[in-house]
N, C-alpha and C positions, 0 to 999 in steps of 0.2 A: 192604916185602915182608912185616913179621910182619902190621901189617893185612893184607893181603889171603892169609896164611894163617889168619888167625884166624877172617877172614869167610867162607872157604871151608871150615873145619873146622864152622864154626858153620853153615852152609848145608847140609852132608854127613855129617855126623857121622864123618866116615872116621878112620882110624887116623894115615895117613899126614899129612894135614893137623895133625893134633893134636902129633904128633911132631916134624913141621917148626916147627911153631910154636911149644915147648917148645924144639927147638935157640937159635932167635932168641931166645927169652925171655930164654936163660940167658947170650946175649953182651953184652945191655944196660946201660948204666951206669944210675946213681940220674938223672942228669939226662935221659936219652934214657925212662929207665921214668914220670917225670912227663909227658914229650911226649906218650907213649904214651897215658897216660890220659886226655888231654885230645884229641885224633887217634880214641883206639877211641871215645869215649864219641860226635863228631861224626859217624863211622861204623857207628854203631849198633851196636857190639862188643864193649861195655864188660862185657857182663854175660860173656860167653865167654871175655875178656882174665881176669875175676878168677876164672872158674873151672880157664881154661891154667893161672894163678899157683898156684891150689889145687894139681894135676896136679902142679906144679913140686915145690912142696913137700913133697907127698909121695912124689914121686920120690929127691927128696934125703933124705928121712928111710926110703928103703930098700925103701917100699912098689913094688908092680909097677906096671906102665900099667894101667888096667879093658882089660877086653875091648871087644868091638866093641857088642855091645849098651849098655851101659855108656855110652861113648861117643857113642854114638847119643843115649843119652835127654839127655846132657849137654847137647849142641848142639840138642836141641829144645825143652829148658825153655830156653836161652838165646835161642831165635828169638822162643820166646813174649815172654819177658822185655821182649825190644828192641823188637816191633813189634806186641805186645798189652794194651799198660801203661797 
């Protein structure tokens, strides 16, 4: 399910996407977050997976979510990323 909100965040740039994706982030163990990596990166997601992680981070260190613009641009330098490399 996080791939396919990852890929849906990264396809949308939507809030809700990013948010759902950042829940699941935060349930996974160290050995499910290596599957992960190896899963996003075959699904071309890899690059949106480490900017969720960023998101993650500074979530937990107190900062806010960006806005919707914000979010937007994320998930479009991530599309580039994946599918203009």
């Amino acid at each position: 399910m996080l791939i396919d909100r990852l890929s849906e965040f990264q396809a949308t740039g939507h809030e809700s996407s990013a948010q759902q994706a950042l829940v699941l982030l935060a349930g996974i163990s160290e050995e499910e977050a290596n599957d992960l990596d190896v899963r996003a990166s075959s699904h071309r997601v890899g690059t949106v997976l480490k900017a969720t992680r960023k998101l993650a981070d500074d979530l937990a260190a107190g900062r806010a979510l960006p806005g919707s613009g914000e979010l937007h641009k994320i998930a479009r330098e991530a599309l580039r990323a994946e599918y203009h490399s």
